[in-house]
C-alpha positions in Angstrom: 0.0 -24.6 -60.2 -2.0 -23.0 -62.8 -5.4 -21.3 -61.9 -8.4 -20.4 -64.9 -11.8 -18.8 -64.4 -14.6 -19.0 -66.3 -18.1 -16.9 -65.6 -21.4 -18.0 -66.2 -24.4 -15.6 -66.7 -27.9 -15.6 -66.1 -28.4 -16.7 -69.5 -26.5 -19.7 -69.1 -23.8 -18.2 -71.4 -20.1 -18.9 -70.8 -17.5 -17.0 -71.1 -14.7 -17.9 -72.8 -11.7 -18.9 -70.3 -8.7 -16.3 -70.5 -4.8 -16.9 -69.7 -4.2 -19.1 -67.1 -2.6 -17.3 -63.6 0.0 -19.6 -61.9 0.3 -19.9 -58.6 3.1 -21.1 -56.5 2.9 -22.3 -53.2 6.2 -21.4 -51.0 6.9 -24.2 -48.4 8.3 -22.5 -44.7 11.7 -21.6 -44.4 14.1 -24.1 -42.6 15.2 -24.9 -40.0 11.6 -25.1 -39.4 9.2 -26.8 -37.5 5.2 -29.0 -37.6 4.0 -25.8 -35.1 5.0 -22.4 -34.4 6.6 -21.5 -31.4 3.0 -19.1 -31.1 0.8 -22.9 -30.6 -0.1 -23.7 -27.9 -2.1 -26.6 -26.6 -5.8 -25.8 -25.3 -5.1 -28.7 -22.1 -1.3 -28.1 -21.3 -1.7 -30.2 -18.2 -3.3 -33.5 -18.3 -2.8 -34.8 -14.5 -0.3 -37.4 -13.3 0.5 -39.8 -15.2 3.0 -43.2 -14.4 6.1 -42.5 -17.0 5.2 -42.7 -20.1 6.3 -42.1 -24.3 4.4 -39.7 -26.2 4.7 -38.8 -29.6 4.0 -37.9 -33.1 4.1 -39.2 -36.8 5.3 -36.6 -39.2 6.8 -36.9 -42.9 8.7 -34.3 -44.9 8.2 -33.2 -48.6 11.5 -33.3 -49.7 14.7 -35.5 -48.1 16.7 -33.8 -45.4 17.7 -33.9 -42.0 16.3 -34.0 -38.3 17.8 -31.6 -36.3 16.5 -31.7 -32.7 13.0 -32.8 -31.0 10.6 -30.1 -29.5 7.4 -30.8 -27.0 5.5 -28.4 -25.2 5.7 -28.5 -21.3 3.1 -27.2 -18.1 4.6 -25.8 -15.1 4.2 -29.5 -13.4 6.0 -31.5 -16.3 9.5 -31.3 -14.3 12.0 -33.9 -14.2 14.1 -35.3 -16.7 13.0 -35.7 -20.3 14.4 -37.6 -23.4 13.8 -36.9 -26.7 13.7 -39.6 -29.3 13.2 -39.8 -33.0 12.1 -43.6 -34.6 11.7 -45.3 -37.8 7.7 -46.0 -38.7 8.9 -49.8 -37.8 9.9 -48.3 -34.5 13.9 -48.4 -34.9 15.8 -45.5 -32.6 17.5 -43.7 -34.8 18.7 -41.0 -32.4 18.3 -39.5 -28.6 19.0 -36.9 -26.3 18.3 -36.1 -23.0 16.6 -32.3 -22.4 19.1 -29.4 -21.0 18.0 -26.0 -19.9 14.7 -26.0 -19.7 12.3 -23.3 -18.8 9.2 -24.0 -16.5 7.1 -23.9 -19.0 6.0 -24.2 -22.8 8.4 -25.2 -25.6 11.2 -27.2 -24.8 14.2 -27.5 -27.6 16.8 -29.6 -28.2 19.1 -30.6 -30.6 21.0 -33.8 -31.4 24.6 -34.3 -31.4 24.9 -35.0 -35.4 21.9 -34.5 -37.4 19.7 -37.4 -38.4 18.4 -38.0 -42.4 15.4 -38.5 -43.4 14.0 -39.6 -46.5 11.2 -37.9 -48.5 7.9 -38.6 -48.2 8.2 -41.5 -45.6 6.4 -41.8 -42.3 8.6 -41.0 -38.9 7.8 -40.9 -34.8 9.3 -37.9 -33.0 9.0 -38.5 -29.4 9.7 -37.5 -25.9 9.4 -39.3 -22.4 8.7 -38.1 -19.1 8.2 -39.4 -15.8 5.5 -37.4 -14.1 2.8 -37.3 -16.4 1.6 -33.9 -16.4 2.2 -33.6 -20.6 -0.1 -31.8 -22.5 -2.8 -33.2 -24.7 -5.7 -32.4 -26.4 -8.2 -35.0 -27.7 -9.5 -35.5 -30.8 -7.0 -33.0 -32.5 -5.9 -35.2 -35.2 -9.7 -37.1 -35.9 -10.7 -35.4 -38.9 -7.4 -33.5 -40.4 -3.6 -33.3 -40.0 -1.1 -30.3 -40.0 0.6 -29.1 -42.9 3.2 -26.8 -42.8 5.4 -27.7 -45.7 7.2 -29.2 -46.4 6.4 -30.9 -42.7 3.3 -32.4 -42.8 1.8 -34.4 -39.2 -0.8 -36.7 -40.9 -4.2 -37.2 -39.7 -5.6 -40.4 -38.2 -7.6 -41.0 -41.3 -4.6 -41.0 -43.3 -3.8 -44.7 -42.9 -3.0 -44.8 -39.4 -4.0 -43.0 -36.3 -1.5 -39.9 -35.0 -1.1 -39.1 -31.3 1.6 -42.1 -30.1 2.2 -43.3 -26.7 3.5 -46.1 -24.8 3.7 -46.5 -20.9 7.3 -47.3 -19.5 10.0 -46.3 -17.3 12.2 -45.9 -20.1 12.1 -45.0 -23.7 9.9 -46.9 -26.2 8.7 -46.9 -29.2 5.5 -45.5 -28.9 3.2 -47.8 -30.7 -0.5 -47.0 -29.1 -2.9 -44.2 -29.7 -5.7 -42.6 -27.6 -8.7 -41.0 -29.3 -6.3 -39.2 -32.1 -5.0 -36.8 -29.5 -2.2 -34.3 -29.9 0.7 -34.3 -27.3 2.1 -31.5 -28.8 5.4 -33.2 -29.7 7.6 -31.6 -32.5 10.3 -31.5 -34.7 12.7 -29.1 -36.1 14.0 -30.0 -39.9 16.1 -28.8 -42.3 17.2 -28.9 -45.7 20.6 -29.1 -45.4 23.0 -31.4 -42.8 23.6 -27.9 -40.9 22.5 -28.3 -37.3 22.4 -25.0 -34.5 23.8 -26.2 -31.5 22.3 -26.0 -28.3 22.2 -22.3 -27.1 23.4 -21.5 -23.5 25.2 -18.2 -21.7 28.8 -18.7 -21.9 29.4 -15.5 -19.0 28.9 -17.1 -15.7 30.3 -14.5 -13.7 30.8 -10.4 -13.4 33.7 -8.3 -11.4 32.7 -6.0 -9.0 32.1 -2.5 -10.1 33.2 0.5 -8.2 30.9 3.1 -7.4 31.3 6.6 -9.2 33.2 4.8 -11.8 32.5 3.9 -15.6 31.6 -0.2 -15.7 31.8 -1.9 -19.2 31.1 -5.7 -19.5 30.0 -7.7 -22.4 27.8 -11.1 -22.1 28.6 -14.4 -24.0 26.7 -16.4 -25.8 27.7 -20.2 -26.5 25.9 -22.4 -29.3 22.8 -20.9 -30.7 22.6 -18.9 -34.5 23.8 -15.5 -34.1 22.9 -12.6 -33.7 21.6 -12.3 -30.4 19.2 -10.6 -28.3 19.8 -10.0 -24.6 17.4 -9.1 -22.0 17.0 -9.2 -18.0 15.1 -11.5 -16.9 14.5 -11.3 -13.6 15.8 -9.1 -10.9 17.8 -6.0 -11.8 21.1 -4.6 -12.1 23.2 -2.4 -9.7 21.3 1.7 -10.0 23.2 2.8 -13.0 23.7 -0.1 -14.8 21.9 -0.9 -18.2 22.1 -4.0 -20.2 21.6 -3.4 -24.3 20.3 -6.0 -26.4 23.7 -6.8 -27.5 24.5 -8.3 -24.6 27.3 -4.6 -23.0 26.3 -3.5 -19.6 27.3 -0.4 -19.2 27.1 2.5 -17.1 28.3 4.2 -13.6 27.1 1.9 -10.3 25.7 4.5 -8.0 24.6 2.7 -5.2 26.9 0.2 -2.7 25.7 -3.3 -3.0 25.5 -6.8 -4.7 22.8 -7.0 -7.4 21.4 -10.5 -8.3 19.6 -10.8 -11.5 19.0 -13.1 -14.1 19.8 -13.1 -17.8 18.2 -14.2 -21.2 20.2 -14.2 -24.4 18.0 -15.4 -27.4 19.4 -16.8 -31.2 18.4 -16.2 -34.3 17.6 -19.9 -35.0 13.9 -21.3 -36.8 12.4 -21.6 -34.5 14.2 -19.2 -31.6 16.5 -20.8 -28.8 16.5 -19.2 -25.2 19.0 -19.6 -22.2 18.9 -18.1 -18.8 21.8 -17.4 -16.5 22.0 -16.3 -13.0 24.8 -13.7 -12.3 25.5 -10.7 -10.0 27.6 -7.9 -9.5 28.9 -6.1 -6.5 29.7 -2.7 -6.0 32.8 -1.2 -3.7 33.2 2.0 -2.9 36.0 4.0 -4.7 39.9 3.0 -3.9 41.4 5.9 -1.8 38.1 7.3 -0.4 37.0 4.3 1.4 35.9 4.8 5.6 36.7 1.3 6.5 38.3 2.6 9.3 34.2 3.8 10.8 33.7 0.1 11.6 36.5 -0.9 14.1 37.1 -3.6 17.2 34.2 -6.0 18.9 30.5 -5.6 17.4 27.5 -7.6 18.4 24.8 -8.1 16.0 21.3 -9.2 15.5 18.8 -10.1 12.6 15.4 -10.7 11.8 14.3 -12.2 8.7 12.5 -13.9 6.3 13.9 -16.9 3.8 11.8 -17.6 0.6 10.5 -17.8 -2.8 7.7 -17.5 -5.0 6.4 -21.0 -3.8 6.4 -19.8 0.1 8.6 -18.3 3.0 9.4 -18.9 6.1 11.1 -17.1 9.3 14.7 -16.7 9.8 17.0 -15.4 12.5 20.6 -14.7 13.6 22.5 -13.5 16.3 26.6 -13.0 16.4 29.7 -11.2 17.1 32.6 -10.7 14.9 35.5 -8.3 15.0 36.4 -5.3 12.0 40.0 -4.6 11.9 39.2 -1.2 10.4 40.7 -2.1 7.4 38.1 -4.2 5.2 38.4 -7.7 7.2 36.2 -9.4 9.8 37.5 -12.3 11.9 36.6 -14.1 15.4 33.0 -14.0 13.9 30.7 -16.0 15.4 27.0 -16.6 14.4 24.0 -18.5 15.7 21.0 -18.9 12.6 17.4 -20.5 13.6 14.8 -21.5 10.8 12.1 -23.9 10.4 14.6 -27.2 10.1 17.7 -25.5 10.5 18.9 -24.7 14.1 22.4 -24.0 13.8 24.6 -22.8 16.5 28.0 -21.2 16.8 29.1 -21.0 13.5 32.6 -19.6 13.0 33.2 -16.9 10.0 35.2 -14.2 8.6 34.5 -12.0 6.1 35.3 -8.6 4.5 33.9 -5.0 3.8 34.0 -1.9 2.3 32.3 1.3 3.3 32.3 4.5 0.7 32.6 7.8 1.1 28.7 8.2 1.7 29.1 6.1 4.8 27.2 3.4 3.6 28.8 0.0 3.1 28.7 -3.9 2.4 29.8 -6.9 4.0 30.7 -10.2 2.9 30.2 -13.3 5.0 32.1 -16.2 4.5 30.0 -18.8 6.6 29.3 -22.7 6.1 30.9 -23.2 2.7 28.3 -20.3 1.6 28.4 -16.3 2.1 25.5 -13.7 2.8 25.8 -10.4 1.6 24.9 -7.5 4.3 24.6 -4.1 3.4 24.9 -1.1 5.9 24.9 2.3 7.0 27.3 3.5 9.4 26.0 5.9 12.9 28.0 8.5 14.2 28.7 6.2 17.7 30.0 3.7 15.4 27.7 1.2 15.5 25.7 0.3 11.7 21.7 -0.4 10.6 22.1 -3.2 8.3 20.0 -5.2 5.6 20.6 -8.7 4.2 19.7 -9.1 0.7 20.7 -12.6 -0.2 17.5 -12.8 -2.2 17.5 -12.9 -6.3 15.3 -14.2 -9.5 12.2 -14.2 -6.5 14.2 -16.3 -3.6 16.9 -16.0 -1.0 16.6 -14.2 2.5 15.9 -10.7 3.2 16.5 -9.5 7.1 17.2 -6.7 8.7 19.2 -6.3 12.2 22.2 -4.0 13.7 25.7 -4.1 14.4 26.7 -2.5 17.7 29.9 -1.9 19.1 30.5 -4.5 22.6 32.0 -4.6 26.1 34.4 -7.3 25.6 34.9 -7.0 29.3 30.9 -8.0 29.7 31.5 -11.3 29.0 30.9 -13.2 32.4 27.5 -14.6 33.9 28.6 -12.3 37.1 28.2 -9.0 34.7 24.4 -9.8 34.2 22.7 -8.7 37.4 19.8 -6.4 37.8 16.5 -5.7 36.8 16.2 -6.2 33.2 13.2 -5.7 30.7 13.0 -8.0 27.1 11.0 -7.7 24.1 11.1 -10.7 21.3 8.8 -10.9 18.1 8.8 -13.3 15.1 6.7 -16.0 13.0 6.4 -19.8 13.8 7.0 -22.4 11.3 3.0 -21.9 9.7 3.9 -17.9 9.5 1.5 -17.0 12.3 3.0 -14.1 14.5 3.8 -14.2 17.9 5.5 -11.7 20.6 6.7 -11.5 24.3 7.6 -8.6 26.6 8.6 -9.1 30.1 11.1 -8.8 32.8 13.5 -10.1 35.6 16.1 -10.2 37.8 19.6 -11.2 37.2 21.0 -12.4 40.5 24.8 -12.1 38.8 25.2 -16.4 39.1 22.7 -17.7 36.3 19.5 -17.2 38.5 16.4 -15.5 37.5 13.6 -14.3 39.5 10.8 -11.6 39.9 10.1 -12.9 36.3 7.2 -11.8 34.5 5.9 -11.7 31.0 2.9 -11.6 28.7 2.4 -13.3 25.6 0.4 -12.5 22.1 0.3 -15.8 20.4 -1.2 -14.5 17.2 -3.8 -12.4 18.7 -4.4 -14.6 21.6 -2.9 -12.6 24.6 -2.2 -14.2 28.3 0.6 -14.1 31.1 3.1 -16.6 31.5 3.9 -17.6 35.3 7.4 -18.6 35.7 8.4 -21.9 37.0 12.0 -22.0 36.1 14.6 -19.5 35.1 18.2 -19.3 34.6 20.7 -17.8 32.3 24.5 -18.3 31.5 27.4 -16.8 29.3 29.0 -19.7 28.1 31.8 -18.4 26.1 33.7 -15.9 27.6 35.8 -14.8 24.7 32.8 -14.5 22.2 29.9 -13.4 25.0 28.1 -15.9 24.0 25.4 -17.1 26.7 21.8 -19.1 27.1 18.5 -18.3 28.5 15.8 -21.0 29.9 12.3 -20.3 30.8 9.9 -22.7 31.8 6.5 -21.6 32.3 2.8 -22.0 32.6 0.5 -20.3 30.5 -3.3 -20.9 30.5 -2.9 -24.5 32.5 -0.5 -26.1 30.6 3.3 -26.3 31.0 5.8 -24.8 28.4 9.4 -23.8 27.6 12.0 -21.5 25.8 15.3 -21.5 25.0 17.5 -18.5 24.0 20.5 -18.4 23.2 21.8 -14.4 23.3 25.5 -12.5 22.5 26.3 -9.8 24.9 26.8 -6.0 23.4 27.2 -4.9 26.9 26.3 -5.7 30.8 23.1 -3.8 30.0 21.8 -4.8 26.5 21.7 -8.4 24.5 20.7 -9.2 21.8 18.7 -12.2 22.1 17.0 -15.2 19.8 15.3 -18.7 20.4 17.2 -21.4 20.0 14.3 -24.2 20.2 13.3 -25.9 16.9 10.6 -24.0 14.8 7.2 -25.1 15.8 3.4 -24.1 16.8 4.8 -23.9 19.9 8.1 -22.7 19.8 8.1 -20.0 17.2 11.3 -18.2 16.6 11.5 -15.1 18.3 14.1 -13.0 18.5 14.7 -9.6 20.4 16.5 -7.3 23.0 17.4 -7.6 26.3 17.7 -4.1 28.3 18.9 -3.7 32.2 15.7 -1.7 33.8 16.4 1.7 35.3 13.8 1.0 38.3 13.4 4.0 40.0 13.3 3.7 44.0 10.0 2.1 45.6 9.2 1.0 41.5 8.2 2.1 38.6 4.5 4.0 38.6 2.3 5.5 36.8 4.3 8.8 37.1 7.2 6.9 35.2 5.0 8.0 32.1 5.1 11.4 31.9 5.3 13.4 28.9 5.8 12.5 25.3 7.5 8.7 24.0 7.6 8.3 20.3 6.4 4.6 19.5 7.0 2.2 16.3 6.1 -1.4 15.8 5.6 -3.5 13.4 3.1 -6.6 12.6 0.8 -8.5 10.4 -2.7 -7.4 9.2 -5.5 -9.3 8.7 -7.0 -8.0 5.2 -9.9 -9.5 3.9 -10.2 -13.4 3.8 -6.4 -13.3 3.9 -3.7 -12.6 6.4 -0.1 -12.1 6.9 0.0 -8.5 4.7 2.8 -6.3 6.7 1.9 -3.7 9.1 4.1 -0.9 10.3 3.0 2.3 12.6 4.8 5.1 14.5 3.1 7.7 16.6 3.5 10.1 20.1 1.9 8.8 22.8 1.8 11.4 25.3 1.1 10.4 28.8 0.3 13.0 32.3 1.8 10.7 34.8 -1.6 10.2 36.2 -2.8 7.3 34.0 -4.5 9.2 31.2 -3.2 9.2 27.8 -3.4 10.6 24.4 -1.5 8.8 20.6 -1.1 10.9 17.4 -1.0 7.5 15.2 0.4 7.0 11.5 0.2 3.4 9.8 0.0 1.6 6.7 -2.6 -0.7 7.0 -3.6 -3.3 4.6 -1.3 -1.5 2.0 -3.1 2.0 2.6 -2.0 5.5 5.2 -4.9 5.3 8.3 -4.0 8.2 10.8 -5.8 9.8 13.6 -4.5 12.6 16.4 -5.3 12.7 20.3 -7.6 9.6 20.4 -7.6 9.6 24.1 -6.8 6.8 26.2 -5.6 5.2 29.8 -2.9 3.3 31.2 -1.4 1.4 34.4 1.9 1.2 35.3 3.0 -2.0 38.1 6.2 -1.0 40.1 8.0 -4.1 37.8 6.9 -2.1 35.1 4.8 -3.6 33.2 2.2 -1.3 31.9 -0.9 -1.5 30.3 -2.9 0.9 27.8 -6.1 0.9 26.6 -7.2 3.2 23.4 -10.3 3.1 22.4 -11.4 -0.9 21.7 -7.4 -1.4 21.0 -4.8 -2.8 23.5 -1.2 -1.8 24.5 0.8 -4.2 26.9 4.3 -2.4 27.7 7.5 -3.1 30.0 9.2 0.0 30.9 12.8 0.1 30.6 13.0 3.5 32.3 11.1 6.6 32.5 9.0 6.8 29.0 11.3 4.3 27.4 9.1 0.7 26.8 9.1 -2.1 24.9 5.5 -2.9 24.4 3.1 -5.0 21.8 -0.3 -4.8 20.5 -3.1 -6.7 22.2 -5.3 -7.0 18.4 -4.3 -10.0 15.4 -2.0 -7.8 13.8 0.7 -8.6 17.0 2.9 -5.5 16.6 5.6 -5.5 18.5 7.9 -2.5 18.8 10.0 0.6 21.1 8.8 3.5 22.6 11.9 6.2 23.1 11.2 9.3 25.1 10.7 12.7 23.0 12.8 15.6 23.7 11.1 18.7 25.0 9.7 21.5 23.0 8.1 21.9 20.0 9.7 20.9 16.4 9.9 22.2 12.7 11.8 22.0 9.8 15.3 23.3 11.1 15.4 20.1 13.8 15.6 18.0 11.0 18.9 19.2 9.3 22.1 17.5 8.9 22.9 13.6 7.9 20.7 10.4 9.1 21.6 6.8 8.7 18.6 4.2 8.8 17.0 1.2 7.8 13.7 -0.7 7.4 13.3 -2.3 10.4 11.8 -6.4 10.9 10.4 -7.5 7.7 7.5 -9.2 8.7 7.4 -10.9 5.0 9.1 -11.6 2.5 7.3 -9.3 0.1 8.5 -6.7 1.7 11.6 -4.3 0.3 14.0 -3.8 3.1 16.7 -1.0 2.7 19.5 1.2 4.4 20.8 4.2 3.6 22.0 7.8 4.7 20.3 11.3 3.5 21.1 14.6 4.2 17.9 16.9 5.4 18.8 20.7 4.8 16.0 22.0 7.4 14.6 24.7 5.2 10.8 26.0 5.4 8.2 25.7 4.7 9.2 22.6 2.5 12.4 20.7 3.1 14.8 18.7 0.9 16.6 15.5 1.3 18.9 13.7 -1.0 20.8 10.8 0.0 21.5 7.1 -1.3 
């Protein structure tokens, strides 16, 4: 195209024109599209819809070929989706049914062979869906088209009227319009036959890496125009590990553990092709330096946990028993799981594990067709503070629990007799918190009596009277045994069922077993045999100081359910006055306070409560400054209080090494861990390192 000026003065003389300029338009380079991958539609969700055709009329400047069919998709457009490309006359000339999507935005695909098209001439590119939900904004194409040569989408006062539909459970021709709206349907075109494949991640799995040790991987891509860009997606690698663009992770694991994460390669390709893949990697501890021999024989354990994602959670339990050979292998496991809709009861499974040179170590259990990954820290008695983290890309299961070395000899209904003290917390199936502590007698024959118990039923407290109670070990080669209660509470009649594994004649760990309801949440606890002094317990049994820690829900704003977690000393004078040194994060901020005064009563059953200020403490001693005890308030903590040894304490009590764990997650936003550290004791600032 040539371009001439000519001026004009005031005068009304003209200037004489000079040399042309020429001008050359440059059409996009192809593969290329109608839109950019940058466009976006201005209503990408227009409601429910019965299934339906949409699509667009586009022509091309010069002869070539259709490659693949693009349309852009909101979060709700899911299901199945078939792309389509017609004849103006409404002949198929070519389909292909949508792989890989994303949730939202553009969708790609290409077909098998590429389909030609002839210059200048008028074609449908389509796509069907059955929910509705497609994007579409009116009136785009009333007064104007798109041009982005050499594709060109005309406008409905071109000759015909852009924006295409049909209604049908299947794919149509698309023949109607509606108010020359654009559904955001595209196109990808080329010059050339040449076609880029579909792009996916050809890597679907990693090997383990070895902590302390160099770990070198590269990814794969499949389809797509190289080169390639790689990126994580969601989730993260193993601490140490680094993935370049070029797809090589690389680097030394540091940390025991399996890592789930997500992937993203993307091509080269006009416009750009994306694919995701899930993968993980696990990480042993070195060959030769391994401690598998710290987790040996019988071992009872107990979890509390949460199973979700980014569109909700819910609660989720577990008690079990399982034996460690010492050498990396679990057998005879045995494991009961509760969740809302899933009660599932003596589950058989085996498993293995490695523990490094740190202490720290994973397990692997093989359960149901499926596994669950545990990781743990060993104690010095041999028993371990573990965390599940079975959760990646934003859903899964988190827990935490402990693995404690049992009595297989306990195993018998006859072994439980006594007094014995329980605490149980936990979330019914709508998330709202719930906790009971109580007591009873064990008769040594699968009676119960002298039972009593109080209730916070998120933040509604009251005592349960006792109509029925009984308990039996049904499995004496796994300790496995039941618990019924049958109650009244506030008029009306009620029930729990628990089923428990024993660690020892004195201690179980016990869960419910009753569906997930509003009225049956799932609980789950310990079961401790009462020291009861002789004539009872009193209010001398508190005497001195008892560190406390519990854990619950706060109630933050107009919303609810934000984790809540406190420790303190509670320092009693055996006369029914009280004082608590508090520390908490509340609502996601520190609170504190020192000394707030307060009272308490202690029953000769135990059961003991505190008042501190406006706030509640109900309690059931298991002996002398030992409690398990819950708050009165919304927030339901529930928690241990362990006596304190005497004498004062600085910096050079806390030396040496420490295993622990984040105890109850009470959601699943929450980030549970376990670990060891070393303390060195020094003043006036100590040091810890650990992993």
């Amino acid at each position: 195209m040539s371009v001439q000026s000519r001026a004009v003065d005031d005068s009304g003389n003209l200037e004489v024109p000079g040399p042309a300029i020429a001008v050359t338009a440059v059409p996009q380079p192809c593969p290329c599209t109608i839109w950019p991958s940058t466009a976006a539609p201005a209503n990408a969700d227009a409601e429910s819809y019965s299934p339906l055709e949409l699509g667009v009329q586009f022509r091309a400047d010069t002869s070539g070929y259709v490659t693949g069919i693009r349309f852009y998709k909101s979060a709700v457009n899911t299901g199945t989706h078939v792309g389509n490309l017609w004849s103006s006359s409404g002949a198929l000339l070519a389909s292909v049914t949508f792989t890989g999507e994303t949730a939202s935005g553009w969708q790609q695909v290409g077909f098998s062979n590429p389909v030609a098209i002839a210059a200048n001439t008028v074609y449908v590119a389509s796509y069907h869906t059955r929910v509705g939900h497609f994007s579409m904004d009116q009136s785009y194409f009333a007064t104007s088209g798109v041009d982005n040569a050499p594709l060109h989408a005309p406008g409905s006062g071109s000759g015909g009227a852009n924006g295409v539909y049909a209604f049908a459970s299947t794919s149509v021709f698309p023949s109607y319009n509606y108010n020359a709206s654009n559904f955001w349907v595209d196109v990808v075109f080329n010059t050339t036959g040449g076609t880029t494949s579909p792009l996916s991640v050809g890597t679907t799995s990693l090997p383990n890496g070895t902590q302390s040790a160099a770990y070198n991987q590269s990814l794969a891509a499949a389809g797509g125009a190289a080169p390639f860009s790689w990126s994580v997606f969601s989730g993260t690698l193993p601490s140490g590990l680094n993935l370049s663009t070029t797809g090589q992770i690389s680097g030394t694991p540091a940390i025991l553990g399996t890592s789930n994460f997500t992937v993203q390669v993307t091509d080269s390709s006009v416009p750009a092709q994306t694919a995701t893949q899930v993968l993980s990697i696990t990480v042993v501890g070195p060959t030769g330096s391994q401690n598998n021999a710290e987790l040996k024989g019988d071992y009872a354990l107990s979890l509390s946990g949460i199973t979700g994602s980014g569109g909700g959670s819910s609660v989720f339990g577990a008690v079990g028993r399982f034996t460690a050979d010492g050498a990396g292998n679990v057998t005879n496991g045995e494991l009961d799981t509760n969740s809302p809709g899933a009660v599932l009861s003596a589950q058989s499974f085996t498993g293995t594990y490695a523990i490094g040179a740190d202490n720290r170590g994973v397990m692997t259990l093989n359960i149901g067709g499926g596994s669950s990954t545990l990781a743990f820290a060993m104690m010095a008695n041999g028993n371990a503070k573990f965390i599940e983290f079975d959760a990646g890309g934003g859903s899964g299961t988190i827990g935490s629990g402990t693995m404690e070395k049992a009595d297989t000899t306990a195993y018998n209904t006859a072994k439980i007799v006594g007094d014995y003290a329980f605490g149980v917390a936990g979330l019914d199936n709508l998330n709202n918190r719930a906790t009971i502590a109580g007591r009873f007698t064990a008769n040594g024959a699968g009676t119960l009596t002298n039972t009593a118990a109080d209730l916070n039923a998120y933040g509604s407290v009251n005592s349960m009277t006792f109509t029925a109670a009984n308990y039996t070990v049904a499995d004496s080669s796994t300790g496995r045994g039941t618990i019924h209660l049958a109650f009244l509470l506030g008029g009306s009649s009620g029930s729990l069922n628990f089923v428990f594994y024993m660690v020892n004649a004195g201690k179980l760990f016990a869960m419910v077993s009753d569906p997930v309801t509003t009225s049956t949440p799932l609980l789950s606890g310990v079961v401790l045999q009462q020291q009861s002094p002789t004539g009872g317990f009193s209010n001398g049994s508190l005497s001195g100081n008892m560190v406390i820690y519990l854990t619950g829900l706060s109630l933050c704003g107009s919303g609810s359910g934000v984790p809540k977690a406190g420790a303190g000393l509670l320092t009693a004078n055996g006369s029914g006055a009280l004082s608590l040194t508090w520390d908490e994060n509340y609502c996601r901020a520190p609170n504190s306070f020192t000394g707030a005064p307060g009272t308490y009563s202690v029953a000769s059953n135990g059961r003991t409560s505190m008042t501190i200020g406006t706030s509640g403490v109900v309690a059931y001693l298991v002996n002398l400054n030992q409690a398990l005890l819950f708050s009165t308030d919304t927030s339901v903590l529930f928690g241990f209080g362990e006596p304190r040894a005497a004498g004062s304490f600085t910096n050079i009590e806390v030396k040496g090494t420490y295993a622990g764990f984040a105890t109850t997650p009470a959601t699943f936003g929450v980030a549970p861990f376990s670990g060891e550290f070393t303390a060195d004791g020094a003043s006036p600032t100590g040091s810890i390192s650990g992993t």
